[in-house]
C-alpha positions as a Markdown table, in Angstrom:
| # | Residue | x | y | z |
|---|---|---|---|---|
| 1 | Unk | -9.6 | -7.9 | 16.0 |
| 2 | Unk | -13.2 | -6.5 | 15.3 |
| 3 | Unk | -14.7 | -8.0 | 11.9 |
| 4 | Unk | -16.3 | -5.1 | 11.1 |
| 5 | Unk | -13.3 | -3.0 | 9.8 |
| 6 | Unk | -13.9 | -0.7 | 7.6 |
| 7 | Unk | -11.2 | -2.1 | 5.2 |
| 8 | Unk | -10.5 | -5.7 | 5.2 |
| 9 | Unk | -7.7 | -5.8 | 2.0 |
| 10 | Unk | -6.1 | -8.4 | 0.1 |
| 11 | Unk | -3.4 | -6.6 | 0.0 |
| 12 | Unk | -2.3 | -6.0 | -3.9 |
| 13 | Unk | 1.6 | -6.5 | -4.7 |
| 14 | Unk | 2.0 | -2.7 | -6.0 |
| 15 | Unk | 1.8 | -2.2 | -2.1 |
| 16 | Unk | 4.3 | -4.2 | -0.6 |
| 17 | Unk | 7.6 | -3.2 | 0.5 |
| 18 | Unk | 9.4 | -4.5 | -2.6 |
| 19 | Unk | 7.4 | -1.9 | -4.7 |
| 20 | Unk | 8.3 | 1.0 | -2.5 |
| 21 | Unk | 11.2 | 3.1 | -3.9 |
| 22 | Unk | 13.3 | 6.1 | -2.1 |
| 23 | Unk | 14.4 | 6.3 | 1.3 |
| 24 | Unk | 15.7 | 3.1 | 2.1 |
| 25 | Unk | 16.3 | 3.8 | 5.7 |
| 26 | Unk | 12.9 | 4.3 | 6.2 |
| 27 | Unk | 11.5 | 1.7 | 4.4 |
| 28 | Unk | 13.6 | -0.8 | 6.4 |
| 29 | Unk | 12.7 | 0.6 | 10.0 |
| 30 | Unk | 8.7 | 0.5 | 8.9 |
| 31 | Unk | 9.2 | -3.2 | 7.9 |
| 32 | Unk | 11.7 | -3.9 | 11.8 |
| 33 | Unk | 8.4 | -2.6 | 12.9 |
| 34 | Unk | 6.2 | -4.7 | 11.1 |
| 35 | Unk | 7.9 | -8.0 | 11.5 |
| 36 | Unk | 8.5 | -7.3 | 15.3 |
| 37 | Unk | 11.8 | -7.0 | 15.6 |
| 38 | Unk | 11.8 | -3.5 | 16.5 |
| 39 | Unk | 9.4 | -2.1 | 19.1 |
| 40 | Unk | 8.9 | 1.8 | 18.1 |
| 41 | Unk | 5.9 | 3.2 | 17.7 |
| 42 | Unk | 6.4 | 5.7 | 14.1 |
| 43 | Unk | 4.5 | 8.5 | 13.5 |
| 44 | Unk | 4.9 | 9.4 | 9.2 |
| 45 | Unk | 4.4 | 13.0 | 7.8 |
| 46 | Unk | 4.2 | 13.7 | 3.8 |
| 47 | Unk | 2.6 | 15.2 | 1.4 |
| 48 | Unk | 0.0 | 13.4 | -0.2 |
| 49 | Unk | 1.5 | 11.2 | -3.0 |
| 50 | Unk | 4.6 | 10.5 | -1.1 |
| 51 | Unk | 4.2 | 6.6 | 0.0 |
| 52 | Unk | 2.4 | 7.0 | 3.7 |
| 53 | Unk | -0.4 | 4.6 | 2.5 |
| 54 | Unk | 1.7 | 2.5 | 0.6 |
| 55 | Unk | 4.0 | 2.0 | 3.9 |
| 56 | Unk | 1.2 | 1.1 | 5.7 |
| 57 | Unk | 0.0 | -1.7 | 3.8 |
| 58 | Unk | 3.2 | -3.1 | 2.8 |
| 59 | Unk | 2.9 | -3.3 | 7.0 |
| 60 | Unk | 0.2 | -4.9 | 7.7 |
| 61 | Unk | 0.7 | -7.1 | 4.9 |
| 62 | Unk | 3.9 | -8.2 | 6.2 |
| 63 | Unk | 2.8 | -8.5 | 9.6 |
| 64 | Unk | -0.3 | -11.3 | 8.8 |
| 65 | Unk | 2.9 | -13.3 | 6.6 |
| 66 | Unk | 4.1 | -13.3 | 9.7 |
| 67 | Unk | 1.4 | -14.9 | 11.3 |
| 68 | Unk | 0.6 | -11.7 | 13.4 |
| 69 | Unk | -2.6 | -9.9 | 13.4 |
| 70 | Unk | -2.9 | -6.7 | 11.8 |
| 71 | Unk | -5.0 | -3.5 | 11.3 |
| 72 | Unk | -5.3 | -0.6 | 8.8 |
| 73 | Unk | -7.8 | 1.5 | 9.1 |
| 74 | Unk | -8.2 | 4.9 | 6.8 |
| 75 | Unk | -9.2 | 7.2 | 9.6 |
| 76 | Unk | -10.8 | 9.4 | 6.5 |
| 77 | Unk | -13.8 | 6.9 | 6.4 |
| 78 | Unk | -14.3 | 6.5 | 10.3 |
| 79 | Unk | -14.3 | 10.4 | 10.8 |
| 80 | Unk | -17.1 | 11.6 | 13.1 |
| 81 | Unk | -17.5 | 8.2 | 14.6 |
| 82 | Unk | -13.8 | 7.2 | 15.5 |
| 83 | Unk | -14.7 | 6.1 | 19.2 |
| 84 | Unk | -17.2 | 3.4 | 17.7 |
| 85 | Unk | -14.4 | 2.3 | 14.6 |
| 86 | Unk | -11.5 | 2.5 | 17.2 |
| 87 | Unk | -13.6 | -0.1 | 19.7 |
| 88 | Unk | -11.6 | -3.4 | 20.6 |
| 89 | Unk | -8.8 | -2.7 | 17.9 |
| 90 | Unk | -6.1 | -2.4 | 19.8 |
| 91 | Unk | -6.8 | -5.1 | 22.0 |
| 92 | Unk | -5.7 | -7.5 | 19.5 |
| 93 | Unk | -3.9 | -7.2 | 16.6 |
| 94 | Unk | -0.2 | -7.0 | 17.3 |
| 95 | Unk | -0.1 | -4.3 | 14.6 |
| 96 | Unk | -2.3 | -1.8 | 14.2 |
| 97 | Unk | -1.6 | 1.4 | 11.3 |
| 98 | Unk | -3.9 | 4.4 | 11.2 |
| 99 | Unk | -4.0 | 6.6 | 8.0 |
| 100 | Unk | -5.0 | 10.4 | 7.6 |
| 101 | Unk | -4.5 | 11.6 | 11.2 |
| 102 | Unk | -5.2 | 15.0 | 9.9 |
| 103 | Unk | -8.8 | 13.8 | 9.1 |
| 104 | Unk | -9.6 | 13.9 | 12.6 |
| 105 | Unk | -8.0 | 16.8 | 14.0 |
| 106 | Unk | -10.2 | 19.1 | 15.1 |
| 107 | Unk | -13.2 | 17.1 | 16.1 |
| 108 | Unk | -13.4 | 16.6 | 19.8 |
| 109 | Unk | -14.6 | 13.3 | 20.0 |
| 110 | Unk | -12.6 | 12.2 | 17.5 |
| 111 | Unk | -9.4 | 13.2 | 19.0 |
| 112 | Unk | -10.5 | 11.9 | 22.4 |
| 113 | Unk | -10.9 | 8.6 | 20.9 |
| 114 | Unk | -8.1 | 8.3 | 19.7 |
| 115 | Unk | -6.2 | 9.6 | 22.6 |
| 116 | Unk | -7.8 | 6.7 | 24.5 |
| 117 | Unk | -6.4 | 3.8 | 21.9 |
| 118 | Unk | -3.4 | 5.2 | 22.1 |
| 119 | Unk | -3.3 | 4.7 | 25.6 |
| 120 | Unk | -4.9 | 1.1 | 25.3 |
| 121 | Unk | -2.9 | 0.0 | 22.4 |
| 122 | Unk | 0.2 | 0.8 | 25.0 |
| 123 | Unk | -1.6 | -1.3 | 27.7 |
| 124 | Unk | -2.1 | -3.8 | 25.5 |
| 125 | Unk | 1.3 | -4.3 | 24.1 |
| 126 | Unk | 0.5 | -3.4 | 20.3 |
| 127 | Unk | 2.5 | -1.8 | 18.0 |
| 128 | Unk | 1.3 | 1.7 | 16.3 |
| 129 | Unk | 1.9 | 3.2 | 13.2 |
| 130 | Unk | 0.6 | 6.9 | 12.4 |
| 131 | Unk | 0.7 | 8.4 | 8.7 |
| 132 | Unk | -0.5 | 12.0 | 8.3 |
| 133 | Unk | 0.2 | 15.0 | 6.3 |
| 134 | Unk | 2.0 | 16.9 | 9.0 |
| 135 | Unk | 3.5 | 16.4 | 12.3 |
| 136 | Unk | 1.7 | 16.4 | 15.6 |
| 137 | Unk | 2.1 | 20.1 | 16.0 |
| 138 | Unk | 1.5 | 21.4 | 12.8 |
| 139 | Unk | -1.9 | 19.7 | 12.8 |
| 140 | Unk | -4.7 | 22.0 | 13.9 |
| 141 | Unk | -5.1 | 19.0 | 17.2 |
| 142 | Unk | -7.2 | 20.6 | 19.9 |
| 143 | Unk | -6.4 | 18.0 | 22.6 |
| 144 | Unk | -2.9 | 18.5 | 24.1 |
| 145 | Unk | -2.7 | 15.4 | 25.2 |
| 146 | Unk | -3.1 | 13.9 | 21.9 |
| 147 | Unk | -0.4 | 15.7 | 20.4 |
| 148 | Unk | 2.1 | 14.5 | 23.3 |
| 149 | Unk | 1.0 | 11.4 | 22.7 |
| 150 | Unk | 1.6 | 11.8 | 19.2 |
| 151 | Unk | 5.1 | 13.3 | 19.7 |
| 152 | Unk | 6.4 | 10.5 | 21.5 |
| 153 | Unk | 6.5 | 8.3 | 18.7 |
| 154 | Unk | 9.5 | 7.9 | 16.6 |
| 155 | Unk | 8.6 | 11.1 | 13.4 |
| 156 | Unk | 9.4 | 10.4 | 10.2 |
| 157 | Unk | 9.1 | 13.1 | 7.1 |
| 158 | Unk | 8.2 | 10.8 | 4.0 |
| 159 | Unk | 9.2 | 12.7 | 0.7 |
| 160 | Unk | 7.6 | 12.6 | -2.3 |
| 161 | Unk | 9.8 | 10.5 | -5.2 |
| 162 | Unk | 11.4 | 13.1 | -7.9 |
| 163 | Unk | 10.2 | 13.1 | -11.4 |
| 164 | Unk | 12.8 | 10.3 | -12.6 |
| 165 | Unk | 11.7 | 7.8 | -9.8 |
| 166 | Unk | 8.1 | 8.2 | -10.6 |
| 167 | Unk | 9.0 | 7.4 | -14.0 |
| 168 | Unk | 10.4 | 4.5 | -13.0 |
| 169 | Unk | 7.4 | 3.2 | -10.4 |
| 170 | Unk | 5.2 | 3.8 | -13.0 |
| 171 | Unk | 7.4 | 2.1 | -15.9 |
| 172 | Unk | 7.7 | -0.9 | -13.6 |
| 173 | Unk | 3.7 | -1.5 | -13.0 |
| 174 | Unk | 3.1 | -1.0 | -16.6 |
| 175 | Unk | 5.4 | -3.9 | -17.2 |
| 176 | Unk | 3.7 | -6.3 | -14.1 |
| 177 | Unk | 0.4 | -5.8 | -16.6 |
| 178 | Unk | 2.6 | -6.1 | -19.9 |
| 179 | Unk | 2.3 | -2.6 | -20.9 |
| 180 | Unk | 5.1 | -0.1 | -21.9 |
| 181 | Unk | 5.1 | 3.4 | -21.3 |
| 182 | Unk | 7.3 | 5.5 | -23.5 |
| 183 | Unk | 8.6 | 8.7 | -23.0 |
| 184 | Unk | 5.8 | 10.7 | -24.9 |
| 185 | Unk | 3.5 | 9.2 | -22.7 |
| 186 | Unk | 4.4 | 9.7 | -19.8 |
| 187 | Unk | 5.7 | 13.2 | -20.9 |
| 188 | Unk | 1.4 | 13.6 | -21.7 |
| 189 | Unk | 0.3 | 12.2 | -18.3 |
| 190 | Unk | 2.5 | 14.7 | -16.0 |
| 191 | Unk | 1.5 | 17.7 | -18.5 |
| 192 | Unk | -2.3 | 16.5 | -18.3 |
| 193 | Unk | -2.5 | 14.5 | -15.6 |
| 194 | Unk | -0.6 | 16.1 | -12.9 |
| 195 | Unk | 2.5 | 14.2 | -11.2 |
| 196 | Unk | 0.7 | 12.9 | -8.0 |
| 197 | Unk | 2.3 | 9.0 | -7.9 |
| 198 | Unk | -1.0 | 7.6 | -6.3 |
| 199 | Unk | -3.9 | 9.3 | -8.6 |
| 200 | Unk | -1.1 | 8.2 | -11.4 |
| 201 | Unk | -1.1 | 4.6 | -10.6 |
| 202 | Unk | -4.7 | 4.7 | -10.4 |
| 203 | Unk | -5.0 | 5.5 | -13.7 |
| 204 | Unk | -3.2 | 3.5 | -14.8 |
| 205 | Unk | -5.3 | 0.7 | -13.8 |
| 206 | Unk | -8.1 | 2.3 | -15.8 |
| 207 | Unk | -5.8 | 2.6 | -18.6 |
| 208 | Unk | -4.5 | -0.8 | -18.7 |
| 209 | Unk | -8.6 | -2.1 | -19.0 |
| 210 | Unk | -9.3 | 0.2 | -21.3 |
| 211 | Unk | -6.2 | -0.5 | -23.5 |
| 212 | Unk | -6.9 | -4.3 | -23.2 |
| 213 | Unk | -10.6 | -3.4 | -23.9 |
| 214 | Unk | -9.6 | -1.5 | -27.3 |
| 215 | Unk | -6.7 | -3.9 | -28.6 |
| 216 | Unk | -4.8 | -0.6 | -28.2 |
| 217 | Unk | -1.4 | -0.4 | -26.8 |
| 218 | Unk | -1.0 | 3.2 | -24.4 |
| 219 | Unk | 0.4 | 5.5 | -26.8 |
| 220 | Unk | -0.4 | 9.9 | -27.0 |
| 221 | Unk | -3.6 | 9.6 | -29.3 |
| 222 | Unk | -5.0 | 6.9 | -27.6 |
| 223 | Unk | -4.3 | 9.5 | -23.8 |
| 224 | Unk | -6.0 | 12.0 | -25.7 |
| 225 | Unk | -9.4 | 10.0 | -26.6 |
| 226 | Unk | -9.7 | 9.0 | -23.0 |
| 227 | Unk | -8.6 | 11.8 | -20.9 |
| 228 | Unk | -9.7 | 14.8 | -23.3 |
């Protein structure tokens, strides 16, 4: 595997498999995948804020306990220069998971490269994992061949949690960092904030420094001085 991946992660606990909640089924075919006891290549669709990341981190990050090699690479940040990020990936790592297919679509080169590992990765015996916001055809792909490609893996529609299991997600990181988040609180942050699970989470990071920062616990007043 290349040392010059654009993201080389310590992956944090929040994204591990334990910490992903809703569609169990799911969940436990993208972790047969990333152990190696199931041999499908998946291909995610979701809305953004509905876990695609998060399932492809708990991956890799199960994969390297494992003791196999493993890849993620946010195909946002390689966009316009995929052939050159793509080069010798898939010769290696048993697992590799590519994020934000849609970034790509519509850029030639882009979606030639990535026809190619696809093809490789295949040669190669590596296992693929796809997230993106829509399925193969619904993306605006130019390359035909991509999109077969794409369609031959195993789709999977990835929904977004309801409103009482992102209370819960975000109740449970809140308590990993000691903090608890009552109702009027999180009533504030959906009204304000919007109810987008990942910008919430990464908010709450902030929050948690800037409460520990303060002496303050999270309560509405203390919302209001930050985010006002």
């Amino acid at each position: 595997m290349s040392g010059q991946l654009p993201l080389a992660l310590g992956f944090p606990p929040e994204q591990r498999f334990a910490a992903f909640h809703g569609q169990a089924p799911l969940r436990a075919l993208v972790e047969s995948v990333a152990r190696g006891d199931d041999a499908h290549w998946l291909y995610l669709a979701g809305p953004t804020g509905s876990g695609k990341t998060h399932l492809l981190l708990a991956a890799c990050a199960l994969a390297r306990e494992s003791g196999q090699a493993a890849a993620f690479l946010p195909l946002a940040t390689v966009a316009g220069r995929l052939g050159e990020a793509l080069q010798g990936l898939v010769d290696a790592p048993a697992l590799v998971c590519l994020d934000g297919v849609e970034s790509i679509a519509g850029r030639d080169a882009d979606e030639l490269a990535l026809f190619h590992a696809h093809n490789a990765a295949r040669q190669a015996g590596a296992r693929l994992v796809y997230a993106a916001t829509a399925m193969p055809a619904a993306l605006p792909i130019g390359l035909p061949d991509l999109v077969s490609r794409l369609g031959q893996c195993t789709r999977l529609a990835v929904e977004p949690l309801d409103e009482a299991g992102r209370r819960h997600v975000l109740r449970q990181r809140a308590a990993r960092r000691g903090l608890e988040l009552d109702d009027a609180v999180l009533d504030y942050l959906f009204r304000r904030v919007g109810r987008d699970l990942g910008g919430l989470t990464g908010l709450l990071d902030r929050l948690d420094r800037e409460s520990m920062a303060a002496q303050r616990r999270i309560t509405v007043p203390f919302l209001r001085a930050r985010l006002d």
